[in-house]
C-alpha positions as a printed Julia matrix, in Angstrom:
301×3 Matrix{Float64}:
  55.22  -18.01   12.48
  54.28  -20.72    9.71
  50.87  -22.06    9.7
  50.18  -25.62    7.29
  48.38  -25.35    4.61
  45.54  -27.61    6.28
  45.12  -25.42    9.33
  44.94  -22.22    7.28
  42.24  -23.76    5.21
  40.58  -24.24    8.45
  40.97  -21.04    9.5
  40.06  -19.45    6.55
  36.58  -21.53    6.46
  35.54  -20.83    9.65
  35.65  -17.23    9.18
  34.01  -17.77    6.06
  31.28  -19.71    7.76
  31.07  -17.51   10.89
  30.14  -14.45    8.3
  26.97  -12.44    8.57
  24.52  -13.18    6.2
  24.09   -9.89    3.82
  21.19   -8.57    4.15
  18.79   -7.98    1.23
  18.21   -4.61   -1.0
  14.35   -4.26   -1.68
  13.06   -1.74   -3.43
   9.28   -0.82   -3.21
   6.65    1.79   -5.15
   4.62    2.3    -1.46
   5.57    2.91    2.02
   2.96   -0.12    2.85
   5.03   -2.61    0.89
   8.11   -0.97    2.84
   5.62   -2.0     6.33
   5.0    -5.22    5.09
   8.35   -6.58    4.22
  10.05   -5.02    6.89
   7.6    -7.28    8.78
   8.65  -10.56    7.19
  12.24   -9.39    6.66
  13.53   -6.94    9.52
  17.12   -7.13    8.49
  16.54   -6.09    4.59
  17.31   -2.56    3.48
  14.17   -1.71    2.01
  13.58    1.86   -0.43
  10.53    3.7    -0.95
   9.79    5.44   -4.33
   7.3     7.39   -2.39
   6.46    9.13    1.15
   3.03    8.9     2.64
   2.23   12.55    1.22
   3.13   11.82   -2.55
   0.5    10.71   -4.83
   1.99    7.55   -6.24
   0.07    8.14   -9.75
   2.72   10.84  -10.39
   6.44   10.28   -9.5
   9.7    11.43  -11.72
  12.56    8.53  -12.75
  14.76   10.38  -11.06
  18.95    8.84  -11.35
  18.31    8.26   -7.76
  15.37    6.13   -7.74
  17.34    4.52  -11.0
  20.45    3.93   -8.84
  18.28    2.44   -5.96
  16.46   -0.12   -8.22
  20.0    -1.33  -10.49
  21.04   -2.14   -6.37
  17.79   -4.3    -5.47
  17.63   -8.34   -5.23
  13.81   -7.27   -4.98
  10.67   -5.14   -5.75
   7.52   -4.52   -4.42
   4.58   -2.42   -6.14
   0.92   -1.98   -6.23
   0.51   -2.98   -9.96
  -2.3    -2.62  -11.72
  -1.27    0.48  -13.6
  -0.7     2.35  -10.91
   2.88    3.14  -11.49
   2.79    2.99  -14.98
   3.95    6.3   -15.41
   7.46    5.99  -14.07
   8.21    2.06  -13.43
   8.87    0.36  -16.63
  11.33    3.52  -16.82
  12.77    2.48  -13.84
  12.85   -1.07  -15.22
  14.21   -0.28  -18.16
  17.27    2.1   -17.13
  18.26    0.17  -14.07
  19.16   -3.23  -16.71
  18.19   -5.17  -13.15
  17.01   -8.39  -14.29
  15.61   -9.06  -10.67
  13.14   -6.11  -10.73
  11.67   -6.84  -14.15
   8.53   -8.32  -14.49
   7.85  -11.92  -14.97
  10.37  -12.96  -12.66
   9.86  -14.1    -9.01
  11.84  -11.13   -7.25
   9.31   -8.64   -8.66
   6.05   -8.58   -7.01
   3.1    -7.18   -7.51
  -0.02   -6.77   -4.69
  -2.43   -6.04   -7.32
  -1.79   -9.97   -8.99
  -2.45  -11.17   -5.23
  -5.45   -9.59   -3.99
  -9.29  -10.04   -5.26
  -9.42   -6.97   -7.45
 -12.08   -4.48   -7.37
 -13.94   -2.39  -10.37
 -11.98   -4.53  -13.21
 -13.35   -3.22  -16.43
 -13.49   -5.05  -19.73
 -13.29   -1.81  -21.7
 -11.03    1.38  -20.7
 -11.06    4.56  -23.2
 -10.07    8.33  -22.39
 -13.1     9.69  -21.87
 -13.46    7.79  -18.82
 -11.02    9.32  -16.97
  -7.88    7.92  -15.24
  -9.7     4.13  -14.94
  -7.7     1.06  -14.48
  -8.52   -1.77  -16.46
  -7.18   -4.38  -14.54
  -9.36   -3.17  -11.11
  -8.62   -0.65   -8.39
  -4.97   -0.48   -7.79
  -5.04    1.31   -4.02
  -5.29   -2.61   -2.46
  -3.34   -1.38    0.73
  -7.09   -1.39    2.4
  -7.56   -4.68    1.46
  -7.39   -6.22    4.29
  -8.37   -9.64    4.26
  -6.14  -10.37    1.5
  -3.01   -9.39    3.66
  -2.86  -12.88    4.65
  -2.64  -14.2     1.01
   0.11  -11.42    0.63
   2.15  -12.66    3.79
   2.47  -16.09    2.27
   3.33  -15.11   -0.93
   6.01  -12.53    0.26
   7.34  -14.82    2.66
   7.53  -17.57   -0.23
   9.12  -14.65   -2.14
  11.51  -13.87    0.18
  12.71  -17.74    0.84
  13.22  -18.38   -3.04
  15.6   -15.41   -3.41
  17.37  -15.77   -0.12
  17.01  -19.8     0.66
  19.65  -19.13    3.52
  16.92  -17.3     5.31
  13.93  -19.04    4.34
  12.98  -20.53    7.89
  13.13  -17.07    9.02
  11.44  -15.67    6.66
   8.66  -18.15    7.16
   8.49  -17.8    11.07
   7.88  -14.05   10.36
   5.29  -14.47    7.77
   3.7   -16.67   11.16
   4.1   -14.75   12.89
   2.53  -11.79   11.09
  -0.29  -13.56   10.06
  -1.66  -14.34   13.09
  -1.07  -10.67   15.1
  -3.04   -9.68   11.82
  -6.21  -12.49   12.4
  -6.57  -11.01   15.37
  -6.5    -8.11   14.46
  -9.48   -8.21   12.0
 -11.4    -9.79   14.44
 -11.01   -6.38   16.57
 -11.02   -4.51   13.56
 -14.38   -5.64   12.48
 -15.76   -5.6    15.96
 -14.82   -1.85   16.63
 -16.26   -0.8    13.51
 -19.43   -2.23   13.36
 -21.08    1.57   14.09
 -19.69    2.37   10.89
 -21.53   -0.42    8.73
 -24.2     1.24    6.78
 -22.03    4.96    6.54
 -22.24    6.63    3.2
 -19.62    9.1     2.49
 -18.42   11.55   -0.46
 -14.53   10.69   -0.78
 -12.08   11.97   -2.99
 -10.94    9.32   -6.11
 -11.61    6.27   -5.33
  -8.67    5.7    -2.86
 -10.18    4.28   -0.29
 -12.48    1.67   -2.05
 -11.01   -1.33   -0.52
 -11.49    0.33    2.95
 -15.14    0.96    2.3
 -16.01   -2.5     0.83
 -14.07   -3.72    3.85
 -15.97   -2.09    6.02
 -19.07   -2.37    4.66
 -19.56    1.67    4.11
 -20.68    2.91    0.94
 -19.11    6.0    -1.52
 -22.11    7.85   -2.93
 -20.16   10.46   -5.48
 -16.56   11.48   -5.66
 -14.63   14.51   -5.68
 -14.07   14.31   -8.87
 -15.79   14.65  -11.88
 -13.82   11.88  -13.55
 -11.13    9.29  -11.81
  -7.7    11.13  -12.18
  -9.5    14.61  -13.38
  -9.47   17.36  -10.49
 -12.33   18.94   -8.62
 -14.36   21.75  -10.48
 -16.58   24.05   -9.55
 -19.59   22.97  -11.4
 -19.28   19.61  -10.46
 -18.49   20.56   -7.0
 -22.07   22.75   -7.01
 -23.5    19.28   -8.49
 -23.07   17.71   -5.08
 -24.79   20.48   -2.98
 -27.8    18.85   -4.87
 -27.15   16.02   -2.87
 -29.86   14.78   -0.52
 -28.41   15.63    2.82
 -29.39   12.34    4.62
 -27.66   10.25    1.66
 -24.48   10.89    2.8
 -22.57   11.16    6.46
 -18.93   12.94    5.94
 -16.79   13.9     3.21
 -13.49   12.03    2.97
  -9.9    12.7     1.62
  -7.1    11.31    1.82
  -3.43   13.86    3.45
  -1.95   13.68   -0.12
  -5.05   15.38   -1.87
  -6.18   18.9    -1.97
  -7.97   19.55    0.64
  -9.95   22.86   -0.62
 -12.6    20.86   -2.08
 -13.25   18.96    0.93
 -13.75   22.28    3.05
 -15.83   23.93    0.21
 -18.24   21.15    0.24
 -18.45   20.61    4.22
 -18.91   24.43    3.84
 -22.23   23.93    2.1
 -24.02   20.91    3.1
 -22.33   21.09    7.07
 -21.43   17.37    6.88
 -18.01   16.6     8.7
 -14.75   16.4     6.83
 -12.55   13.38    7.53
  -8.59   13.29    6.29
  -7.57    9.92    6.07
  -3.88    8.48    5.95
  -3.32    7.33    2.04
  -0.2     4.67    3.46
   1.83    4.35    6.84
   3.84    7.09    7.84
   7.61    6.49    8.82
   8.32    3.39   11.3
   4.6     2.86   11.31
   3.03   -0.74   10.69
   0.37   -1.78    8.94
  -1.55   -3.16   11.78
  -1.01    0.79   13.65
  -1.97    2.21   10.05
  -5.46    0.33   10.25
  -6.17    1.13   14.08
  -5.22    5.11   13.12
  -8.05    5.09   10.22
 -10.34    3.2    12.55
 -10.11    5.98   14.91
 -10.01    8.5    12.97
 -13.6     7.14   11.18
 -15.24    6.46   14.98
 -14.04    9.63   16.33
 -16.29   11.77   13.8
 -18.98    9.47   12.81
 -19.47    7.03   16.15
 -18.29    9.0    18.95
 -19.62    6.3    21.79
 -18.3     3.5    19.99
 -14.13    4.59   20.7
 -12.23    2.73   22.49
């Protein structure tokens, strides 16, 4: 059977029109950038460099992690230093102009959020400190609004197509998360005024947040493990200056025990990121709980 030439044309359109939008390759350093865009952009393919149990400090440029990044129309990191032992190798090898920096399909939290502990002056001796502020801003909470419009904005400028969706999910997620802070901050009022011995300074956003303090750390220096003398350093500690010892499930947690051990003061292990198909919003309520259940026992839901 002969079709004309205009009818094929037709044909041929329509099926061109009809066609499923592809859906977008993201790549991202964190499992909470993962959360987050997957949020604004359900139908993406999005790749984490890292699980919830690896310490995102210290990751290998693996071929695979190469391979994933030459593939992505996007990226999503912390910044701030934080990967800046294995992501300008990724950058480099992957010759992906969309995931190099400068350019509006690679974004950076850490350039978004109000940045903690900036420093005007870094050397060695102070340990593993990050000049350009605290780089774990996953516990920043109230900037996840700011973040929302910016990947949504993100999102629309590299996929125009999609833009109106991308927007009505950015919406969308922004105001589940206002409400959210509003119970949030409600539920953990108990918990303003808590001083705590944590490990690194991981959860510094979460404390500010909160309005809970961080007396001493772990460690003797950021980035420089536990060690016994400095460990015996904070059994001088006066007992009522501090109410638990925190650490986060990708850090050792033998120096945790060994100082609950001496002064008796509770040991908390706190998620570092979401776990697999977990949101940020369930990440939040988790820590929440897991900080009321040892240190305001009346006060859970």
């Amino acid at each position: 059977m002969r079709f004309k030439k205009s009818t094929l044309f037709v044909t041929v359109s329509a099926a061109i029109l009809s066609a499923p939008t592809m859906a977008l390759n993201i790549f991202v350093c964190e499992p909470e950038w993962k959360a987050l865009l997957a949020a604004h952009a359900p139908e993406a393919t999005i790749y984490s460099a890292t699980t919830a149990l690896q310490d995102p400090h210290y990751v290998q440029a693996r071929p695979s992690l190469i391979a994933k990044m030459r593939q992505a129309d996007m990226a999503m990191c912390s910044g701030a230093e934080l990967e800046i032992g294995w992501l300008p190798m990724l950058q480099a090898r992957s010759s992906n102009p969309a995931v190099q920096n400068n350019t509006q399909s690679m974004l950076y939290a850490s350039e978004i959020v109000s940045m903690l502990d900036t420093h005007d002056h870094v050397d060695r001796s102070m340990g593993d400190i990050h000049a350009h502020g605290n780089p774990h801003v996953q516990f920043a909470a109230n900037d996840m609004l700011q973040l929302s419009r910016v990947v949504a904005k993100r999102l629309g400028s590299i996929d125009p197509d999609n833009a109106l969706a991308y927007q009505r999910n950015g919406e969308a997620f922004r105001e589940n998360w206002r409400h959210k802070l509003v119970e949030w901050e409600q539920r953990a009022e108990p918990l303003r005024g808590m001083q705590v011995v944590s490990y690194h300074a991981t959860y510094r956003y979460l404390f500010d947040w909160l309005k809970m303090g961080q007396v001493a750390d772990l460690e003797p220096k950021p980035g420089i493990s536990p060690t016994t003398a400095h460990l015996q350093s904070l059994t001088k500690l006066d007992p009522a200056s501090f109410d638990a010892i925190i650490y986060s499930s990708h850090q050792n947690q033998r120096p945790a025990n060994w100082l609950h051990q001496q002064t008796q003061k509770p040991v908390i292990q706190l998620p570092l990121t979401v776990s697999e198909g977990q949101s940020l919003d369930e990440l939040y309520d988790g820590i929440l709980d897991d900080l009321l259940d040892v240190l305001a026992q009346p006060a859970k839901r």
